[in-house]
C-alpha positions in Angstrom: 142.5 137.7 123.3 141.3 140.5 124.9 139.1 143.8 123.4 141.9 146.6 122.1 140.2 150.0 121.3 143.1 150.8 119.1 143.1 147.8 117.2 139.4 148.4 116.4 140.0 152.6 115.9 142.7 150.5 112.6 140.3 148.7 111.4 137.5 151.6 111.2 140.5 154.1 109.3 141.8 151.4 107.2 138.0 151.3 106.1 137.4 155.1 105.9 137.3 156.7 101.7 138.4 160.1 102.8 141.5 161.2 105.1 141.0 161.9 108.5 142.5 164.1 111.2 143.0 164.2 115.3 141.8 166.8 117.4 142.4 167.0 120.4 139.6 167.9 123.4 140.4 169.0 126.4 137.6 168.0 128.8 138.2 165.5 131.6 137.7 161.7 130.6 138.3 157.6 131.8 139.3 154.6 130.9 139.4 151.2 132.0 142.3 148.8 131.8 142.5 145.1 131.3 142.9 145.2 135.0 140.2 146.5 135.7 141.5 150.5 137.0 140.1 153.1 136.2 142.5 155.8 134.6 141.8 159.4 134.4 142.5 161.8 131.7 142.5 165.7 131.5 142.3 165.7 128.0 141.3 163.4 124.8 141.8 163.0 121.4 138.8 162.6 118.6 139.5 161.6 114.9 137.2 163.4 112.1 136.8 163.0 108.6 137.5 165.6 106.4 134.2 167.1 106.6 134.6 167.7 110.0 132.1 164.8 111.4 133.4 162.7 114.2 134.4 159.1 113.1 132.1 156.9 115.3 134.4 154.7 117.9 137.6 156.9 117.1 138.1 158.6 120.5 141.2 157.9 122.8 143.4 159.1 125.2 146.7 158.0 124.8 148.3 159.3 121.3 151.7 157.3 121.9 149.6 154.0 121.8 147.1 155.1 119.3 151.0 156.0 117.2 151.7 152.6 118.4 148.8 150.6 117.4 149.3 152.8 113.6 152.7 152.2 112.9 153.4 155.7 112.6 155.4 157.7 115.3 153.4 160.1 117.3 155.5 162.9 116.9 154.1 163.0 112.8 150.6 163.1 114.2 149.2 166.5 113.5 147.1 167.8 116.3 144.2 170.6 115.9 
């Protein structure tokens, strides 16, 4: 089975004692696919805790999978 970032960025919320929230950055960024591309990014999204630290591993670039991977649709994702 291969590595899914989003699977693991569940796991760490499902984990985490306070709420969190997305922000998103907009500074250049890549990713690599199963397949090996490269994909680049103009922007990416960060989760925090309610204090405003970053959650460690919680950074993506796709919201729709990251929606996806949640269970909650990506349009109910509040942005800052």
């Amino acid at each position: 089975m291969p590595f899914n970032h989003y699977a693991k960025i569940k796991r760490i919320l499902e984990l985490q004692e306070t709420e969190w929230f997305v922000r998103r950055i907009d500074k250049p960024t890549t990713a690599k696919t199963f397949k090996g591309e490269t994909r680049y990014f103009d922007h990416y999204y960060r989760i925090y805790d309610v204090y405003g630290d970053p959650i460690p591993y919680c950074k993506f670039q796709q919201l729709d999978l990251f929606a996806k991977t949640m269970g909650i649709d990506a349009e109910s994702i509040e942005i800052e």
